[in-house]
N, C-alpha and C positions, 0 to 999 in steps of 0.2 A: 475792322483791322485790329490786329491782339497786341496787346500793351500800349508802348509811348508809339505815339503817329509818327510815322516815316513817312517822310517825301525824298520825291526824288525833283533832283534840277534845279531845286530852289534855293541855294546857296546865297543871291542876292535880298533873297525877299526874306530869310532865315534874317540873315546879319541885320536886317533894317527892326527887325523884329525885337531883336536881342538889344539892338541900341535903345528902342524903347524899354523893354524892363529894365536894364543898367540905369535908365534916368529915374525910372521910378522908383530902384532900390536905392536911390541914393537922395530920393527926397525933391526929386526937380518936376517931374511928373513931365506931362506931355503926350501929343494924341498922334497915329501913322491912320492913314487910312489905304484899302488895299482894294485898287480897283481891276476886277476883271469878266474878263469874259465867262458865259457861265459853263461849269464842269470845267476850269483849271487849276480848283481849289481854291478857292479863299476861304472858305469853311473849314478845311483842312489843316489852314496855316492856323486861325484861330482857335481849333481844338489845342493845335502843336504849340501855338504860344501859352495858351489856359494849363495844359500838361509840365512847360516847364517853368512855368514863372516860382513858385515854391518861396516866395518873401512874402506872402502876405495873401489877402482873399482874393477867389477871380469871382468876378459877377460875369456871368455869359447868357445872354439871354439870344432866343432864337430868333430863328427870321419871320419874320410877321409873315403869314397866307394873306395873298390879294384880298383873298374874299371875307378875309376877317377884319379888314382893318375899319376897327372903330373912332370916332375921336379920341385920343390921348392913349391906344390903347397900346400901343409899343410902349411910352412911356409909363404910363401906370404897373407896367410888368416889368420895369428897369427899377422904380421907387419900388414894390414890393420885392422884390429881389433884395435889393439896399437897404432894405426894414425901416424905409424912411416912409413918409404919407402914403395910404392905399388911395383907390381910386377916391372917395372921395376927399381927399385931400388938395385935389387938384380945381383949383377954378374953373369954373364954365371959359372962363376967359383966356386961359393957360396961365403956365409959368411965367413969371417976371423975367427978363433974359438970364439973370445972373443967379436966378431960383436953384435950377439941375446942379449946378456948379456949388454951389455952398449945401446943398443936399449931400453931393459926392463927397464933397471933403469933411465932412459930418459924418460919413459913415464909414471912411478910411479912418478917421481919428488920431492923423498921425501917421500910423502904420502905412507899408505900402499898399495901393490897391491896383489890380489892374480890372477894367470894365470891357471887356469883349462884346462887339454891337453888330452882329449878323445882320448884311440887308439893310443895313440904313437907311440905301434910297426907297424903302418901302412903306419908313414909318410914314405916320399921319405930319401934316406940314410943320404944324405947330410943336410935336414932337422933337420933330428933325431938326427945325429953327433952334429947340432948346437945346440942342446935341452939338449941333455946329459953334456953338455961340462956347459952350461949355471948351469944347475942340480947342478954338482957335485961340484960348489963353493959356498956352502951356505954364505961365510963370504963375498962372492965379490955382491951378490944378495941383499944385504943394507935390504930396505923394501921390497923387491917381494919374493911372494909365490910359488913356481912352485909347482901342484897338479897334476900328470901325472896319468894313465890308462894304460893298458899293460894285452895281453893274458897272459894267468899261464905261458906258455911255453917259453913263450918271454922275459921275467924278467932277461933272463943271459943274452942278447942281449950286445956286447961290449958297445956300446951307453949309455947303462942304467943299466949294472952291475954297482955293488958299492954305488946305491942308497939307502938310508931308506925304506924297504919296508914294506906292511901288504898283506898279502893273502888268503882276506875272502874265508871260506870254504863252504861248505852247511847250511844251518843253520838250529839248530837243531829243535827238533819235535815240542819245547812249540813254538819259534820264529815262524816257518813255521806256526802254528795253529792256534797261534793269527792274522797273515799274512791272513791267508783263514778267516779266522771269521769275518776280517774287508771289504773282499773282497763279503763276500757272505752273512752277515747276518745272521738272525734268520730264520731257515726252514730248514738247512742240515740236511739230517739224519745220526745219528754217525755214524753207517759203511762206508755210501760215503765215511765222513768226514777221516777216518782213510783210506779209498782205494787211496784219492785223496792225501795224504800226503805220503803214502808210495809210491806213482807209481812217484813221483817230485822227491822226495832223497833230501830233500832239497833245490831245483832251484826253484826261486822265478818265474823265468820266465817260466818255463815248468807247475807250477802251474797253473799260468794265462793262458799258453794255454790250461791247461785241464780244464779247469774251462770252456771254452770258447767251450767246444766240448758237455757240459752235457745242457741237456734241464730243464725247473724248475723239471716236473715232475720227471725226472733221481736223481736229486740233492736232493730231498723230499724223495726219496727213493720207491717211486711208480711206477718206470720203470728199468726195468733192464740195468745195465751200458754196453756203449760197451764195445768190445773184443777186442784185446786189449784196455786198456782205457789209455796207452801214445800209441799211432803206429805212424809209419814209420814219418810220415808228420810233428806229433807235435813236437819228438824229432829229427827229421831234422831243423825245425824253430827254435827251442832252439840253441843247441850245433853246426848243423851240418857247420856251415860256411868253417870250415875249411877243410872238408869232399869235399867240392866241384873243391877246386884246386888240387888232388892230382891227378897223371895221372891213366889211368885206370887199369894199370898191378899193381899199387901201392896199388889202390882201393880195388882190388880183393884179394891180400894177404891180408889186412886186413881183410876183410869180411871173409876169410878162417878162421882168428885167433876167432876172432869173434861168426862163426859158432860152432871152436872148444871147444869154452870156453861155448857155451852154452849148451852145454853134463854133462860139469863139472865144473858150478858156485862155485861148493866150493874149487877150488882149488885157485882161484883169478888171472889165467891167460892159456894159450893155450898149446900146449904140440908145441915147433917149431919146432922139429924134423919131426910133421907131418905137420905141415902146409907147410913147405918148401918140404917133398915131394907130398904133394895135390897142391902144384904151380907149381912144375917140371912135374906132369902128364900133368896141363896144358898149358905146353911151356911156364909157367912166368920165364923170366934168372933171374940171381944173382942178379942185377940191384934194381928191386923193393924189393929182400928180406932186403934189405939192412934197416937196423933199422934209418940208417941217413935218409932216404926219406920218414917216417912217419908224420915228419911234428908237431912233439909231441902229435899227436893221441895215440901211443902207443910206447913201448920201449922194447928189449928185456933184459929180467932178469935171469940169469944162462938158464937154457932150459924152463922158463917160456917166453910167449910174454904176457906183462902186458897191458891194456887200460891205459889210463892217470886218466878217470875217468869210473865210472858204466857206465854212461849215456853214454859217446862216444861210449863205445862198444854196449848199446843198437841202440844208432841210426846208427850207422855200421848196426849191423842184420837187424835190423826192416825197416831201411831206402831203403836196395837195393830193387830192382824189385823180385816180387815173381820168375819169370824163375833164376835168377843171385843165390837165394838162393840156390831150389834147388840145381843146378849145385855147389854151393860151398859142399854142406852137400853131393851128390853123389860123388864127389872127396876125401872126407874123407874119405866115409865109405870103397873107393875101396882102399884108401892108407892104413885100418886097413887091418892087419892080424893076423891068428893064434886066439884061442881058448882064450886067455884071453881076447882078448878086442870084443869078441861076440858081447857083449850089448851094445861096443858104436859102434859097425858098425850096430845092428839094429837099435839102437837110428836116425843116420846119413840115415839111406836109410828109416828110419820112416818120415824124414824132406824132402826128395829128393822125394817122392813117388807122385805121381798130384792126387792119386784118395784113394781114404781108400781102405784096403787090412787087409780083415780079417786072413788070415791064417798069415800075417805079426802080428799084431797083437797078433795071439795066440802066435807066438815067444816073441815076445817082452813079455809077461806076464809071461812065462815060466824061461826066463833069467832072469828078475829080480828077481824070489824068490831062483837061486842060490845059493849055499853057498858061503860067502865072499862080497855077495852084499850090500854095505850098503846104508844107509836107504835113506838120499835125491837120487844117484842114481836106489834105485830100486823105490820111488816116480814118480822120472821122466819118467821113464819105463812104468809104471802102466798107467801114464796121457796119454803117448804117444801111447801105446797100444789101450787107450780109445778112443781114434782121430780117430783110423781106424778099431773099433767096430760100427755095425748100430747102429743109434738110436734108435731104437724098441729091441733093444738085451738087457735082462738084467745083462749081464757080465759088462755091460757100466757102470751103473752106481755103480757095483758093484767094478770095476777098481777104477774109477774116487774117490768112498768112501774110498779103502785101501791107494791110492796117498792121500787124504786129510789126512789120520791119520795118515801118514809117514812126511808127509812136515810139520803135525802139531809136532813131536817130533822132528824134526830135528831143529825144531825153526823157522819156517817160515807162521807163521798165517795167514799172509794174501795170500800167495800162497794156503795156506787149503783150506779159505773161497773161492777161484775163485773156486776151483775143487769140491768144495761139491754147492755152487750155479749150478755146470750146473749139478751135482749126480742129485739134489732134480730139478731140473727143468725135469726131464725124468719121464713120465709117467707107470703104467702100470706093476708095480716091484713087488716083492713077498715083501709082508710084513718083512719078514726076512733081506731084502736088504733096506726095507725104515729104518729097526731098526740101522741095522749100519749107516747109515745115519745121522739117528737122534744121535745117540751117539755122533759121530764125531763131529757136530754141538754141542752136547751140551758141550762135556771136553773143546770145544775152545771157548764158552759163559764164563765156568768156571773160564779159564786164563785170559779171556778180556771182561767183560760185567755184566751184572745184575745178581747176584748169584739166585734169584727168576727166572727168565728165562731161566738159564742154570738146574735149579733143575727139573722144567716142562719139559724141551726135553730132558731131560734123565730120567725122570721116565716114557714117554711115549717111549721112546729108549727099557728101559726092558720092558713094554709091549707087545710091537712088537716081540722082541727077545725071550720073554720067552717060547713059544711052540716051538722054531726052533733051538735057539742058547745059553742053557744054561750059559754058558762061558761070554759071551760078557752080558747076561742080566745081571750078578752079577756084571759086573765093570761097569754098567750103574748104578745101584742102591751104589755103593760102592761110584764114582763119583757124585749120586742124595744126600749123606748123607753127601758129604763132600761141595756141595752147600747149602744143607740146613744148617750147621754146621758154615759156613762162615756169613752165613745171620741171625742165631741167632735164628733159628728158630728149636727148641730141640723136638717137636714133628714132624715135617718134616723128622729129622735125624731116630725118633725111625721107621715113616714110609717108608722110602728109605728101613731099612731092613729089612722091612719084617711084623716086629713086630705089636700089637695091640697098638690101641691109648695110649698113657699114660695119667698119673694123668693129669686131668682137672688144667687150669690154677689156682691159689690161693693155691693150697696145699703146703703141709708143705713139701714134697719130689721130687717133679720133678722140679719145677719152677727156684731151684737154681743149676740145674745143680749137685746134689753134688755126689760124686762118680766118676764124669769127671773132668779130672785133667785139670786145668787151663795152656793154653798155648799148648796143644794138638789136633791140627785141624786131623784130623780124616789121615788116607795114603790114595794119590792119586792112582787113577785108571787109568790103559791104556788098549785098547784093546788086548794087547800084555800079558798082566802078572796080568789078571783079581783076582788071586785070590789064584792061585796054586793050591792045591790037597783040595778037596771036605770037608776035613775033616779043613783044615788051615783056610778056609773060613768059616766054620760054626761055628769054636772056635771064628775067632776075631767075629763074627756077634752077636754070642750070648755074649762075654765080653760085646760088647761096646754096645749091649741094658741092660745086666745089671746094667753096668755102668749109663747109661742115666736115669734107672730107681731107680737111689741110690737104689743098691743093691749089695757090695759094694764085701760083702762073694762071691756072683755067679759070681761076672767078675774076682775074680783074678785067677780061673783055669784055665778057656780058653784062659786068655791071657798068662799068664805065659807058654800055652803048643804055642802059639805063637812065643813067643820069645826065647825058647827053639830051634821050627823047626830053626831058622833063624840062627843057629849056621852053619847050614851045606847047606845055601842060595845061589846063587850067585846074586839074580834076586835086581836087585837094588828097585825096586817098590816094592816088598815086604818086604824087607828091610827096607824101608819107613814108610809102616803100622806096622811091627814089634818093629819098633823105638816109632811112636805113642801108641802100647801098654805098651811098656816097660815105659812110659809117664805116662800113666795110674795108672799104677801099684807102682809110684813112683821112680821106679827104674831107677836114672839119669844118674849114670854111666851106664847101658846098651843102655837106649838110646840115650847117647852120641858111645858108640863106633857100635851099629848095625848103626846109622842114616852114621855117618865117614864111615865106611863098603861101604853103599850102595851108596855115594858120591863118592867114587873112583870109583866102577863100571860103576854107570854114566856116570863121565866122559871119562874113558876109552872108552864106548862104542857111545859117543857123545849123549847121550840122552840129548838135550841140551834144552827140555824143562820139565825134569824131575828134574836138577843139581838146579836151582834158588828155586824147592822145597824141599829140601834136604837141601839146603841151609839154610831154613827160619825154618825149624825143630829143626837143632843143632843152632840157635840165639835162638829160644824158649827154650832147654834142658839147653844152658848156665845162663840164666836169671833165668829159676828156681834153676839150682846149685848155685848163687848168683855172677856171672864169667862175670860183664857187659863187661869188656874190651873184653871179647873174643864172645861174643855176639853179638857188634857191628862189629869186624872183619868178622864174619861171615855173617850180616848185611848188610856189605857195599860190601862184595864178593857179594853176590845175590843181588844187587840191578845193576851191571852190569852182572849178569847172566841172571836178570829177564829180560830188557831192552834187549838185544841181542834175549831171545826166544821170546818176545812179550806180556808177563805175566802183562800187569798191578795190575791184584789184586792180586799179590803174593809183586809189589813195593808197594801196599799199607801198608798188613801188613809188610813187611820190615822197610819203614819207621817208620809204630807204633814202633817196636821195638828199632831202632833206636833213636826216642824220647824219650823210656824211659832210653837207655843207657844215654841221653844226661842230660835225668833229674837228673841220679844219680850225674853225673859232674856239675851239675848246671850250663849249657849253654844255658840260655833261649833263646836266638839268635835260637840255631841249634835245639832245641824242636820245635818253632814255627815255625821251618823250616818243619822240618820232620811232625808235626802232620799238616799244611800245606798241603802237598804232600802226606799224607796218608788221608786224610779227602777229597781233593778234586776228589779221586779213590771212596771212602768207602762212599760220600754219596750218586751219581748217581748209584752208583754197590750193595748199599744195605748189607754193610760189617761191617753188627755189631761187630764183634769179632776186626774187626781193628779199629772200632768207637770208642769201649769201651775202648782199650789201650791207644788210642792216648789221650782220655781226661783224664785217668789217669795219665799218663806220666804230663800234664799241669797242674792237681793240686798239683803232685809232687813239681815243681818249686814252686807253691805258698808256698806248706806247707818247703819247704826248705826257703823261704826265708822271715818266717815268718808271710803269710799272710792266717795265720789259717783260716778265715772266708770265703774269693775266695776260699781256698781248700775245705772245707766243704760242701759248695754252688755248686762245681763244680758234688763233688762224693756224695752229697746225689741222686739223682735221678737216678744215676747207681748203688748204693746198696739197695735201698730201693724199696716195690711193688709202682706200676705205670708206665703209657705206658714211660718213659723215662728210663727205667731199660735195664742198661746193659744187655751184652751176658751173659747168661747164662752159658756158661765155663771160663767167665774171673773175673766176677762182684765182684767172693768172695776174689779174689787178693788185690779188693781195699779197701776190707772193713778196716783193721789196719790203712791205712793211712786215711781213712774217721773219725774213733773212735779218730785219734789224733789231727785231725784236729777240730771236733765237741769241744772236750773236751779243746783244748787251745782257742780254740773260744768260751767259757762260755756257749757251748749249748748240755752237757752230758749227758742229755736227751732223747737224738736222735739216741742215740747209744744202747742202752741195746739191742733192739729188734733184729737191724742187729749181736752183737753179738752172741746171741743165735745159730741163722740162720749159721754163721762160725763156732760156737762149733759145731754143726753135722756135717759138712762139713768136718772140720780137722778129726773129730773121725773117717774118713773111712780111712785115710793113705794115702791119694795121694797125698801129700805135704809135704814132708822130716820138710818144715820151720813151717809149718801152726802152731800145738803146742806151739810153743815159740809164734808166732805172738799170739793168742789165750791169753795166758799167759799175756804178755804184755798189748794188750785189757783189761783183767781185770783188771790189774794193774791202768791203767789209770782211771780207774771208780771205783775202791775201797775205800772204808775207807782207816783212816792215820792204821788206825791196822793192817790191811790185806795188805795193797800197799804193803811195803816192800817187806813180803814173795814171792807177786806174782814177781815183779823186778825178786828176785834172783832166783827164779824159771826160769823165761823165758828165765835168761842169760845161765841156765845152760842145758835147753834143745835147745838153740845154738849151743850148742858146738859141737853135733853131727850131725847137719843139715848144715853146713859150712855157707859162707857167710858173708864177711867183714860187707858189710855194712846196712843189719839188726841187725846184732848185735850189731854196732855202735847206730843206731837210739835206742834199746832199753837201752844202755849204758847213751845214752845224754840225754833219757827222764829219767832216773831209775836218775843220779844226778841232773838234774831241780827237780824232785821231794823230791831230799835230800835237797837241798841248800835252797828250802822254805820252811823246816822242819827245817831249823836253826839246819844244819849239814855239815858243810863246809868242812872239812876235810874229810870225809868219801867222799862230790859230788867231788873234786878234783881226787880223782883215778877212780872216775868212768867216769869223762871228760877228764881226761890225755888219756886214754885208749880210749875213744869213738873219740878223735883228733887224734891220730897215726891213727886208722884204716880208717876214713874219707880221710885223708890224703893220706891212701894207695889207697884207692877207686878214687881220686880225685873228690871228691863229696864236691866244696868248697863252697858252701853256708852253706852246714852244718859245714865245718871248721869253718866259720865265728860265725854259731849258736855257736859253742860249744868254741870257744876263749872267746866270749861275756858271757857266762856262767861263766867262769875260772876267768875272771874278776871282777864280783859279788860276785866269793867266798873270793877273794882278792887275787887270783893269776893271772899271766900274764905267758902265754903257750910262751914255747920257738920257737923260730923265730920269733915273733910276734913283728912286727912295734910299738914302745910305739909312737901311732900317738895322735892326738890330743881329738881323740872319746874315746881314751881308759878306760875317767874316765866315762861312763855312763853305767848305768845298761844296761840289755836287752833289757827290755821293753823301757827308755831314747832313746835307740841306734835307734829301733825301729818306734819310733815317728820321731824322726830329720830324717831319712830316708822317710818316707813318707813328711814328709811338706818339705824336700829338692826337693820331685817328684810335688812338685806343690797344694798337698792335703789342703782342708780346714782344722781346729780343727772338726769340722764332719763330714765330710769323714773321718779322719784320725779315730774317735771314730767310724765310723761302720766298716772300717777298719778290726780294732782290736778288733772290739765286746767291747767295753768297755764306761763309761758315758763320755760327752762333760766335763765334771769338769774334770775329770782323766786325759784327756789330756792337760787341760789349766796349770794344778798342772803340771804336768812333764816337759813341752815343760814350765813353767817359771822355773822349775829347770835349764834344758838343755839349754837355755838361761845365766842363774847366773853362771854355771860351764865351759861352754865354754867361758864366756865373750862377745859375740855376743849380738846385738841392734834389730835385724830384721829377717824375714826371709830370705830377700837376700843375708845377710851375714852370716846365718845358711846352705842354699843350697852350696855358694862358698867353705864354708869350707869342709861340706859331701865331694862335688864333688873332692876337693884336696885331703882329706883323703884316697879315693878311687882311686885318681891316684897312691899314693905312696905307698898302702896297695898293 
């Protein structure tokens, strides 16, 4: 690595770091020790500490080789190091305990020192005793640092229990990503990129060896990766050190445990019961079963045997000799008995086998579609069946496709993509079989990749499929509308089903979507639950082209006999689609409880890459009920759903949602968090629909925190025609907060058009709120005659749409609109009323708005801080907050849309009334106001 060591991910093990030289530059001294797994840096972090300590000497001494350690001989090479006693200096007898320690502080002198101790757990005993002893008196250590090293396992070690410790983990997928980016450059291609971080698990060092095993062409993506792409060698080089001193009887029970857990990865450990009788068949005694001679390889856990990590148990299997495997997986299979555990004794003699055995095979395919089988084991089944089908057989790659679409619902993607790369690499198939192919491929582009790429191999998936396999072509084209839906692409969607082109772009009816209820991504498709009964699929197909073709009469039959069937449902996946029509149809409460429905059956039946969608349907249902708090819970649920099945673009739109939850709390921190992480998914993946949320979630914040003209600026281009026009089922969500932003920004002009375009849109009914929202729009662009009426109008078709905090917003704008009508007591109840509900919402920008309001009328809202701001109008407030953020008087006048005089008139009021000279002393005071407010 060139210059100062760069880590990535280690932020906590950084700062524990740093708190130790801080004590040692200040004379206090004190020891961290830093236990981990091997290959996640610890060696790293103590170059990275020795590089920046810069107060005084480092002594770093390396990590002793097994096979060198002599008596005293780590020690001996720390005192020479220290220019204190050479070897023989040292007693046959060792160090006195308090020897090392007055050594160290004899050769600090004073000054600070820090002593870096690679491998601790390796010195000789009497070494280590001297080191731990030295350690564990930070107060006696004056100025010296002691920064020790230490395997995970070794950390309880008496020597060096009781110390400060930190125990970096793997580090996670952004760390590891930037880690590979810095390593390899520009030229990966994504899927490597994604193959080579999931086969590391986070080992910085197993990285590097697989990095080290790919060719460029491999790495570009124009040669296929090996097979395995960690094996035996690289995760021996990483982990296995400790793998080498175990005796051989020791050796082999693990590898049994090993073997057994590779049957059944999802259970997270070995069944011991069998592994201890596959060691007794072969003469291993009690001796090695013994969990104390593992050597912190592995541990037993009730009747589980656990690995310490993933990795050691991969380089256990991966690492022994292909004969030692065998023999471990034939000793299994012969210790399974009896009729339930069939499959994992063919599983076992599928792995012990030297040669492929087709009729093994037809077993193996037969067993896994059992009843009671479930899905990552009958995945594995399928793959392993496929292993010992010819290559020239089209059952192969027919196996190899049902394993990919099993591991892909079970939540393991990248296990799909190895089993569909060797499907689609078999020549020679019946169209029918390259159609399942293509499908599988495309639902898993769906969950993780460009929604235009995934829409293309599955609308050529129903190509294939449709003379042969009815069934499967319908969830190719059901999954082809729910990519084109995601990418914003509304005649896509009409052509997935079927339908004829629709209205040319620029018309007055297709272009906005209307009829398609905002917030309603189309139900996912799986090979398994394409559709249901012939009649179920042709109702939602023909709703949701009616829908698409704002025709608004013809969709609500079909969906309605939709979500009718779904009463007497159990299939989670249709339940899904049932919830998005009940969306449709506006009907919230249904598709809050069919969407809940089809979420318990999910998860009941582990569909764990169906649960983060289901997920992100009830965040959608709650947001349009106006339910942000429970929207975000649902939110932050699938966003470690999504993350577990491999879904990035399902975290993207989560995120969006998320940011708008956050916009409603005015948490701009956690907005640009989330629209961050849903924008850096949704621009590479081509995810309009999470594009279009996310930037309205951001000018939410603006227009909350009164910066009408950034709000305006952001959602003119999403509500208005031109190629930067929103999704097509989101855009008309934004339009009210666009019309109020336009209009407090002095540019009311810009608004009539898009309202219109919302008037037809509401008039179909898919939006419980839209009316009132509608209402309110005009309100804001009315005459003084007309406003009124429209206000009270809008607050009262509220009241049946629910929804704290639209009704708030149209509450605070209905009294700004009174209070400049020189009607003060009338805007008083209607911003008493618009701050409770804000309040309830925790939406406190708009608190703030609507206190600053209460104040202009001449009232001051109870709890409210009588701080030193509180004599200034809005607009006052408004000013001294931007020229406190640094603004010129123009900036601050484009700002606000308003002339350079208007702000020099206000800002010399806000000046005279605060008593302030400067703006220096204008920002300090903001900035105090805002600590005590």
């Amino acid at each position: 690595m060139r210059g100062t060591v760069r880590l990535y991910g280690r932020r906590t093990e950084l700062e524990a770091v740093a708190a130790l030289s801080g004590r040692v530059r200040s004379g206090r001294g004190g020891a961290l020790l830093i236990a981990a797994e091997p290959g996640l840096g610890r060696t790293a972090l103590l170059r990275r500490a020795a590089a920046d300590f810069g107060a005084g000497p480092v002594l770093h001494t390396r990590a002793v080789p097994a096979e060198s350690r002599l008596p005293y001989s780590a020690l001996h090479a720390l005192l020479c190091a220290a220019g204190g006693a050479g070897p023989a200096g040292v007693p046959r007898s060792g160090l006195a305990p308090g020897a090392l320690l007055e050594l160290l502080r004899t050769r600090a002198a004073g000054r600070p020192l820090l002593v870096c101790v690679d491998d601790a757990h390796l010195w000789d005993d009497r070494s280590r005793a001297a080191l731990g002893f030295a350690a564990r008196r930070p107060d006696a250590l004056s100025a010296v640092g002691l920064l020790l090293t230490a395997a995970a396992h070794q950390a309880h070690d008496p020597d060096l229990a009781g110390l400060p410790v930190v125990r970096p983990g793997p580090l996670p997928e952004h760390a590891a990503g930037d880690l590979l980016d810095e390593l390899t450059g520009e030229g990966v291609d994504p899927a490597v990129r994604q193959a080579l971080l999931h086969e590391a698990e986070g080992n910085p060092a197993l990285l590097k060896a697989l990095l080290g095993r790919l060719s460029p062409a491999q790495l570009s993506g124009h040669a296929p990766l090996p097979r395995p792409l960690a094996d035996g060698d690289a995760l021996l080089r990483t982990v296995g050190e400790r793998l080498a001193a175990l005796p051989p009887d020791t050796g082999f029970v693990l590898l049994l445990a090993a073997a057994a857990q590779e049957q059944t990865p999802e259970t997270g450990g070995a069944d011991a019961a069998l592994v201890a009788r596959a060691a007794r068949a072969a003469g291993i005694g009690t001796r090695a079963l013994d969990a104390g001679q593992w050597a912190g390889v592995a541990r037993c856990d009730g009747d589980l045997i656990r690995f310490a990590t993933p990795l050691l148990r991969r380089a256990v299997h991966a690492g022994a000799p292909a004969a030692r495997r065998r023999a471990a997986h034939h000793l299994l299979a012969t210790a399974l008995t009896g009729d339930r555990h069939r499959l994992a004794r063919l599983l076992h003699r599928a792995l012990a086998a030297e040669a492929p055995d087709p009729r093994l095979a037809a077993r193996l395919a037969a067993a896994a579609s059992a009843p009671g089988v479930r899905g990552p084991q009958r995945s594995l089944a399928l793959a392993r069946a496929a292993e010992h089908t010819p290559a020239d057989d089209g059952a192969r790659t027919s196996r190899l496709t049902a394993a990919a679409e099993l591991a892909r619902l079970a939540g393991h993607p990248h296990r799909a993509r190895e089993l569909l790369a060797a499907a689609r690499a078999g020549g020679g198939v019946h169209d029918a079989v390259r159609g399942r192919a293509e499908l599988a491929a495309g639902l898993l582009g769906l969950g993780d990749g460009p929604a235009g790429d995934a829409q293309a191999a599955l609308l050529v998936a129903a190509g294939l499929l449709g003379p042969y396999d009815p069934r499967h072509a319908l969830a190719a084209r059901l999954a082809a509308m729910e990519a084109a839906w995601a990418a914003g692409d509304a005649a896509g969607c009409v052509t997935a089903l079927g339908g004829a082109d629709p209205a040319p772009a620029g018309s007055a009816t297709y272009p906005a979507g209307q009829g398609v209820c905002p917030h309603a991504p189309p139900g996912r498709a799986t090979p398994y639950a394409p559709g249901g009964s012939g009649a179920s699929y042709d109702d939602y197909r023909g709703g949701m082209l009616a829908a698409l073709r704002a025709r608004p009469a013809e969709a609500r039959g079909p969906l309605r006999r939709v979500l009718e069937r779904a009463a007497d449902d159990d299939d989670p996946q249709r339940l899904l689609r049932a919830g998005s029509a009940a969306l449709v149809l506006g009907d919230i409460a249904a598709a809050l409880r069919v969407t809940a429905r089809g979420l318990a059956l999910g998860r009941a039946r582990d569909h764990v890459a169906l649960v983060p969608q289901l997920l992100e349907h009830l965040a959608y249902a709650e947001l349009r009920a106006g339910r942000h708090a429970r929207a975000g819970a649902h939110a932050r649920e699938g966003l470690t759903a999504g993350h577990r099945a491999g879904r990035r673009n399902t975290l993207a739109h989560l995120h969006a949602v998320l940011a708008l939850v956050a916009s409603v709390e005015s948490d701009a921190a956690a907005v640009a968090g989330h629209v961050g992480a849903a924008m850096a998914i949704a621009g590479p993946h081509g995810l309009a629909q999470a594009a279009t949320l996310a930037e309205w979630a951001s000018a939410r914040v603006d227009l909350g925190r009164g910066r009408a003209a950034e709000a305006a600026a952001r959602l003119g281009p999403l509500v208005r025609e031109g190629p930067r026009r929103g999704h097509f089922a989101v855009r008309m969500l934004a339009v009210p907060c666009f019309v109020e932003a336009a209009v407090l920004a002095g540019r009311p002009d810009d608004a009539p058009a898009v309202v219109e375009e919302f008037a037809a849109w509401a008039a179909h009914g898919g939006d419980p709120q839209a009316p009132a929202l509608l209402a309110r729009c005009r309100a804001l662009l009315a005459g003084p005659d007309e406003a009124d009426t429209l206000f009270a109008h809008a607050l009262a078709l509220h009241a049946p749409a629910g929804g704290d905090f639209e009704w708030a917003r149209t509450q605070l704008l209905y009294g700004k609109w009174l209070r400049r009508r020189r009607r003060p007591r009338e805007a008083r109840g209607r911003l008493r009323d618009a701050l409770v509900a804000f309040e309830r919402s925790e939406a406190l920008a708009w608190v703030d708005q609507t206190r600053a309001e209460l104040r202009a009328t001449g009232d001051v809202a109870a709890g409210e801080p009588a701080g030193a701001l509180s004599c200034l109008t809005p607009q006052q407030l408004r000013i001294a907050h931007c020229v406190a953020e640094g603004a010129t008087n123009r900036e601050v006048a484009q700002r606000l849309s308003v002339s350079h005089r208007t702000v020099d008139h206000h800002l010399r009021n806000v000046f005279a009334q605060l008593g302030v000279r400067s703006r220096v002393e204008l920002s300090r005071l903001v900035e105090r106001a805002g600590r005590t407010g």
